[in-house]
C-alpha positions in Angstrom: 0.0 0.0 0.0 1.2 3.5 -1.2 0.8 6.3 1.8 1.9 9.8 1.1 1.5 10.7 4.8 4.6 9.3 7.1 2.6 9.5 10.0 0.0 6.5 8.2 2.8 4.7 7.4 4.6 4.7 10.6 1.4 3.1 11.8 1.5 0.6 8.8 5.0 -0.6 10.0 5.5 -4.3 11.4 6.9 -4.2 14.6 11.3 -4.9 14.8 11.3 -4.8 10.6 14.1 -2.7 9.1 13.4 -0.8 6.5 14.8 -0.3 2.7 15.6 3.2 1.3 15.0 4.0 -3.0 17.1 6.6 -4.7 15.6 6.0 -8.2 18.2 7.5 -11.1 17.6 7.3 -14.8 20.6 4.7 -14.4 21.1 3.3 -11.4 18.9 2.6 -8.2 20.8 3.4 -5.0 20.1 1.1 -2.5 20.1 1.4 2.0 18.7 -0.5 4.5 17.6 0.3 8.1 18.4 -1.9 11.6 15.2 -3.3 13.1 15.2 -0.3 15.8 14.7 1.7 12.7 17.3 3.8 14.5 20.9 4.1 11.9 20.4 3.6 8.2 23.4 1.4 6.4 24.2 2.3 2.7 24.1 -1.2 0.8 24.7 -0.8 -2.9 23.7 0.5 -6.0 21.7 -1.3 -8.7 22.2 -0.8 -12.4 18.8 -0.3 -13.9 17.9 -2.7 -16.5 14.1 -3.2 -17.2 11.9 -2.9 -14.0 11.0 -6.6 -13.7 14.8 -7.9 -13.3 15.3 -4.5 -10.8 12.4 -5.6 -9.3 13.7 -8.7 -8.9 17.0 -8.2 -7.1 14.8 -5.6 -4.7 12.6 -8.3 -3.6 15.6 -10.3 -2.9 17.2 -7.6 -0.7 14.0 -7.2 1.1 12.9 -11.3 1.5 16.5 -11.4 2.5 16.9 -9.2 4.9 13.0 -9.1 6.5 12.3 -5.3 5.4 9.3 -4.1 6.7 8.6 -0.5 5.0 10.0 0.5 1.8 11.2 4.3 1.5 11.3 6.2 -2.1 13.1 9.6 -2.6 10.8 11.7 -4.3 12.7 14.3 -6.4 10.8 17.3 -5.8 11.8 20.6 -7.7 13.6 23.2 -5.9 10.3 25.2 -5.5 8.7 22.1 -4.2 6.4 21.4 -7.8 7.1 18.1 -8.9 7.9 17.4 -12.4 8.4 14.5 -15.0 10.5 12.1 -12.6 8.5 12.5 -9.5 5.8 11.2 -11.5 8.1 8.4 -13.0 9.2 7.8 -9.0 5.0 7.6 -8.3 5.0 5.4 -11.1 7.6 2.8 -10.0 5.8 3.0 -6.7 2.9 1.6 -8.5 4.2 -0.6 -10.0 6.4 -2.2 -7.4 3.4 -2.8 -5.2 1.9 -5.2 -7.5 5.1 -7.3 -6.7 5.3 -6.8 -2.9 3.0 -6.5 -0.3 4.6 -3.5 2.1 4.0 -0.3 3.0 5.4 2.5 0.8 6.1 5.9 1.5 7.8 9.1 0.2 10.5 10.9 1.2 11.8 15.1 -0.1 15.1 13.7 -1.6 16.2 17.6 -2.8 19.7 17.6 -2.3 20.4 14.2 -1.4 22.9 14.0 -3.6 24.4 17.0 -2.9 24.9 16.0 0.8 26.5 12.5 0.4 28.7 14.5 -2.3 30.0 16.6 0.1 30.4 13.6 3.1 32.4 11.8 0.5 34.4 14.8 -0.2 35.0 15.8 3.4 36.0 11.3 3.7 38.3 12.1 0.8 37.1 9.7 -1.2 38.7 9.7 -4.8 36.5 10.3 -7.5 36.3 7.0 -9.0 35.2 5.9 -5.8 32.5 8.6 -5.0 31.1 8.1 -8.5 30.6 4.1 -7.8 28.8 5.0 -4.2 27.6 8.1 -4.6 24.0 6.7 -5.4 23.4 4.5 -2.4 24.6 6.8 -0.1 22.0 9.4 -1.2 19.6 6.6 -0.4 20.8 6.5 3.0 20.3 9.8 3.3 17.0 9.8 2.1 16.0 7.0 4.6 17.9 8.4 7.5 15.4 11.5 6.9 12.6 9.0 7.7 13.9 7.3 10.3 14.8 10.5 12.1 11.1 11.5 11.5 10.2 8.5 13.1 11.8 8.8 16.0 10.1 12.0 16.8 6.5 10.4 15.7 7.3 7.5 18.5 8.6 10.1 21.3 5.5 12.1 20.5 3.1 8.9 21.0 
């Protein structure tokens, strides 16, 4: 089930299930993964994109593998907060990847995501070869550390 509102799926969440992060590129899907405390969020890797049923695929094996309870898309807003052509291809795969799997799905602002885990890799030192191989998967974790951190606040508020 698709919910827009993070405090609907907070409530949607199985109990001690981690939870997967999405940065969807044209390219590449970058790929993180929550603890069961829902507490730290792990980059994991980056998936080349391919055709959506063999990227579906090796999803669903990440998230049968390692019990995910919630899955987390970046949605890639505009700057002025419109969304445009690949928020609606982001909505989309969202639709489409809960035909596959039954788990709540949510969305998360990913606006400068990737501007963020540049500049972590840049302050780490990392060479560019490097940053350019992980860049992508530690935007997700970005992007799902933003809900996790949001859920912590929604559970010290209950």
């Amino acid at each position: 089930m698709i919910l827009d509102d993070i405090e609907a799926f907070s409530t949607a969440l199985p109990p001690r299930q981690a939870l997967i992060g999405l940065d969807l590129g044209e390219k590449t899907i970058g790929v993180a993964v929550s603890d069961g405390f829902l507490s730290v969020s792990t980059p994991l890797e980056t998936v080349r994109r391919r055709k959506f049923g063999l990227d579906a695929a090796r999803l669903i094996e990440i998230i049968t593998a390692r019990r995910i309870g919630g899955l987390v898309l970046g949605l890639p807003r505009n700057m002025d907060g419109s969304e445009g052509a690949r928020c609606q291809s982001t909505r989309a795969f969202a639709r489409n990847f809960e035909k596959l799997a039954s788990l709540p799905i949510t969305f998360w602002d990913e606006r400068l995501s990737t501007v963020a885990a540049e500049r972590a890799l840049l302050e780490a030192d990392t060479t560019r070869k490097r940053r350019a191989e992980v860049i992508d998967h530690v935007a997700a974790g970005y992007i799902l550390q933003g809900v996790l951190d949001r859920l912590a606040v929604l559970r010290r508020a209950q």
